[in-house]
N, C-alpha and C positions, 0 to 999 in steps of 0.2 A: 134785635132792636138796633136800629141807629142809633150811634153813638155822636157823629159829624159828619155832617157834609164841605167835604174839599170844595173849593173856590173856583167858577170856571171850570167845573168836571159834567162829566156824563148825567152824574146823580143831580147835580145843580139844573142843568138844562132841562130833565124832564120834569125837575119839582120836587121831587124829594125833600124829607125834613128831616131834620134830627129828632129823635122821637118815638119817628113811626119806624111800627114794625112791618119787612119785607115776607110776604104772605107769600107770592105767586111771583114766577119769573119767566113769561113765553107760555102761559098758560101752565105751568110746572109746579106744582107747591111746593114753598118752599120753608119748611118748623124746625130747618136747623141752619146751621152756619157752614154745616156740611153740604147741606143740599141749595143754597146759594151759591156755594165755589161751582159745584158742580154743573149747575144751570147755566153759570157762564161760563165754564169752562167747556159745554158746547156751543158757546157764539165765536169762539178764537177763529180769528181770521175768516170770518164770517159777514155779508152786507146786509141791509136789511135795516130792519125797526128793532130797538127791543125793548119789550113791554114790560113793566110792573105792576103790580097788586099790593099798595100799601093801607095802613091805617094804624090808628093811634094803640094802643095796648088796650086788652076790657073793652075793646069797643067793637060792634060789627060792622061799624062803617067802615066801607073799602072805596079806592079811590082807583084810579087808572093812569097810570104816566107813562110813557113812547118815547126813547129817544133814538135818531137815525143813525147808524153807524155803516162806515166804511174798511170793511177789510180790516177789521176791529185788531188790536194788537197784532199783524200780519210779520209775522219771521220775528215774533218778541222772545227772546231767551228767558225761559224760567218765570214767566209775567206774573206780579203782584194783581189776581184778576179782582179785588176787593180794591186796591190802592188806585188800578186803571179804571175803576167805576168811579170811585171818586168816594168812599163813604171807608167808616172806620164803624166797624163792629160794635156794642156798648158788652162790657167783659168786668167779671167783681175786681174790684180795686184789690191786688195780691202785695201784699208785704214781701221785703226783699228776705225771706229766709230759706237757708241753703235746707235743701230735701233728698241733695243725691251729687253723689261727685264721682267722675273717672276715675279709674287707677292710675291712666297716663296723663288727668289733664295738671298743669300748673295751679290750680286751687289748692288740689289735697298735696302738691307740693310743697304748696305755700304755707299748709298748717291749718288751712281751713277743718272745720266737720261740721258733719250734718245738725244743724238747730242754729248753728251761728246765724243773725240775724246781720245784714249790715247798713249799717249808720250812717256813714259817709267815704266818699270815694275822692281821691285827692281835694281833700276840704267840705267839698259840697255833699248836701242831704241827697242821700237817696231813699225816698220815702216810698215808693215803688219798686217793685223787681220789672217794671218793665226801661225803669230808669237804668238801673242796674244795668240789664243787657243792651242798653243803646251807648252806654260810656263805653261800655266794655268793647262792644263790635269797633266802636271810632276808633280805637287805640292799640291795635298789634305790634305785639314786638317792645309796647313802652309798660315800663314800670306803672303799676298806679298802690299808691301809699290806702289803704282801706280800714276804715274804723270798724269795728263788726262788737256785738254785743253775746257773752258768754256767759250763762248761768250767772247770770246781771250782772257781770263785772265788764267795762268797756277795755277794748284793746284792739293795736292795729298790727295789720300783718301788710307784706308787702308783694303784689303778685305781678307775674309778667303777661299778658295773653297771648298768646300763639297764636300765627298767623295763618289762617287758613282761608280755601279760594270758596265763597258760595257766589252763586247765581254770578260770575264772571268780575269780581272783585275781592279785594282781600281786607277781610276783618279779623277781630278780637275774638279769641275763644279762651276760656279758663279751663272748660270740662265741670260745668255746675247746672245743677238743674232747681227749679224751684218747689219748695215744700207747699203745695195748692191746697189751697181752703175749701171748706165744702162749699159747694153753689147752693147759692138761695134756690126755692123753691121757684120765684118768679120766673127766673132766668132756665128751670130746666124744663126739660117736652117729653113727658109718658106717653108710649105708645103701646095698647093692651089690643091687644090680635087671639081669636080663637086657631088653631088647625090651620082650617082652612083657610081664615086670612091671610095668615103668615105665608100660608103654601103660596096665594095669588101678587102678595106684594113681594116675596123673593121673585119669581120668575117675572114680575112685573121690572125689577131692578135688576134681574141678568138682561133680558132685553136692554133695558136702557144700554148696561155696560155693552153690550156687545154693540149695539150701531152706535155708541161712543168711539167705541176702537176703530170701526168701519171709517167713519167720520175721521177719527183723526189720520185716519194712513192716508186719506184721500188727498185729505188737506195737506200735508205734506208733502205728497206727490206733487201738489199743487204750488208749493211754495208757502203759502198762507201759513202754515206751523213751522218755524225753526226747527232745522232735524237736532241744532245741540239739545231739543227737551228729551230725545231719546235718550233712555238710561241702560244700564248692561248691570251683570251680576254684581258691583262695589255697589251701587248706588239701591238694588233691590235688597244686598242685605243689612245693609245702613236700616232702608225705610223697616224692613223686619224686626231691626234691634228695638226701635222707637216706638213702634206699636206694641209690640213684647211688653216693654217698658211702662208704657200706658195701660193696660188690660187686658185680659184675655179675650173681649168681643172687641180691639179694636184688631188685634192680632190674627183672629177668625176671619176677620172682614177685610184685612189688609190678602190673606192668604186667596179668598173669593175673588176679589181683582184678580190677584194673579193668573189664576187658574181661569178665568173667563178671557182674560186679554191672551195668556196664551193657548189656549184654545182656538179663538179667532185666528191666529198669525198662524197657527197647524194648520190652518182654512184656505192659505195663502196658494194662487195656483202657481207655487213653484215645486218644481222634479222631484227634489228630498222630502217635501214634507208631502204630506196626508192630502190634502189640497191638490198638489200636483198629481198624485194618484188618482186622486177623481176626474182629473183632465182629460187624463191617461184612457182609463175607465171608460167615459166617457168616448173619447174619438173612435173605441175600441167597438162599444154600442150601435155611432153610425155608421161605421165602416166594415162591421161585419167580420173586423181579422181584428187584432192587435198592431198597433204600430210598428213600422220599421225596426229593427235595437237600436241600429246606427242612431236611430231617429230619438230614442229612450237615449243610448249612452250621451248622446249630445246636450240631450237636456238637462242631463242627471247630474254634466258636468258644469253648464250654466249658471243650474241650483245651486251646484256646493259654491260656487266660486259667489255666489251672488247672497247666499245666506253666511259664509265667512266673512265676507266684505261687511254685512250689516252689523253682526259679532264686536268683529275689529272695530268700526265705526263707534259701536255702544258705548264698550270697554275706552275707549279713546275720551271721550267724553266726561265717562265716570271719573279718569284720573285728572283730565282737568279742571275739574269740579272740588276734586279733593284741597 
């Protein structure tokens, strides 16, 4: 459900309200907040219309809104694709209390623990945890003086945030996570699949992911995707800890990506991998012999130098990012 529509955005032009809920996206249904990211996260760098399917909650009425786009977010680093539409999600109002803290971050140095609630942060209420993480992210490297409430007794502790680089800037981190409430019934989406279904809508969602990935190496060949969104082994086991973190079906589903995105890239017709084998294979088929070696070692050596270049590249990344 919409929560706001930004001023002068995508979402404003084609009509959108705050309100309605996002049904369909390019013909795509779309019952989670998962499968909105997704839906545009195949228009990146993309021209064209793109279409919605909204309407109010309990209701069947549906509506149709177009808006035109150019080379939509084209070479965008890390793109906020919900912040570039223009709308804000509607999400249950969470209270600021602490639910899990690093070993190495500045919180549990501070003296924080798990249940402390906090009250206020240099003076001001923070009556949200989403409050909480946006002072926090503003202020690395500075003290902030924090009220926090303990087995009812109030008291302040004093933390520093650490500065850490995301999406090509540097913000506040303490190492705190939030203690989340149960979601209302309204806000969640059951989906009951016999067998069969499940068997048609998994392989329905490997397709997807797989001409996802086709799509995105294209587009980057193209220019249109920034290659810093490529990530390498830091950044795959970050997202692994977080899903872990989360549950064991996001853990399973985060591990599914993997395993389909690389699979596609083993597809890739270069010499080292499986992909270039079939190249290989292949010329072999209409030519009746096998190819040259000279002609194989040259490739072979192509491959390494060109699939280490990509490696290096990833890895390069990941640590800038850090």
């Amino acid at each position: 459900e919409i929560a706001t529509v930004l001023p002068d955005s995508l979402a404003e032009q084609a009509g959108l309200q705050a309100g309605q809920e996002i049904r369909a996206i390019d013909g795509r249904e779309t019952p989670t907040v998962a499968a909105v990211n997704f839906a545009l996260l195949e228009r990146l760098g993309d021209s064209g219309v793109l279409s919605f399917v909204a309407g109010q909650p309990g209701s069947d009425v549906q509506k149709h809104y177009e808006v035109s786009i150019e080379e939509w977010l084209k070479g965008a680093e890390h793109p906020n694709l919900l912040n570039a539409i223009g709308i804000t999600i509607k999400t249950p109002l969470v209270a600021p209390r602490v639910g899990g803290l690093t070993e190495s971050g500045s919180a549990r140095a501070a003296g924080f623990i798990v249940g402390d609630i906090i009250l206020e942060a240099d003076g001001q209420p923070m009556p949200l945890w989403m409050d909480w993480v946006t002072y926090v992210r503003a202020r690395p490297d500075q003290a902030i003086s924090v009220s926090i409430e303990r087995d009812g007794a109030r008291q302040t502790l004093t933390v520093t945030p650490a500065s850490v680089r995301s999406e090509g800037e540097r913000i506040g981190s303490v190492g705190m996570s939030v203690s989340l409430p149960v979601i209302p019934q309204s806000q969640q989406r059951h989906f009951d699949r016999g067998p069969i279904e499940a068997m048609v809508a998994s392989l329905s969602r490997t397709l997807d992911l797989v001409t996802f990935t086709i799509k995105s190496i294209s587009r980057m060949l193209q220019g249109l995707i920034s290659p810093s969104n490529l990530s390498g082994p830091i950044t795959i086991a970050q997202v692994a800890a977080s899903t872990a973190e989360a549950g064991w079906v996001s853990w399973f589903g985060f591990l599914a990506l993997l395993s389909v995105s690389l699979g596609v890239l083993n597809l890739l017709p270069i010499p080292v991998l499986d992909g270039g084998q079939l190249v290989f294979f292949s010329f072999e088929a209409l030519l009746g012999k096998p190819l040259p070696e000279r002609i194989q070692v040259a490739g072979y050596q192509v491959g390494v130098v060109l699939v280490l270049s990509i490696m290096v590249f990833a890895l390069y990344n990941d640590v800038s990012n850090l």
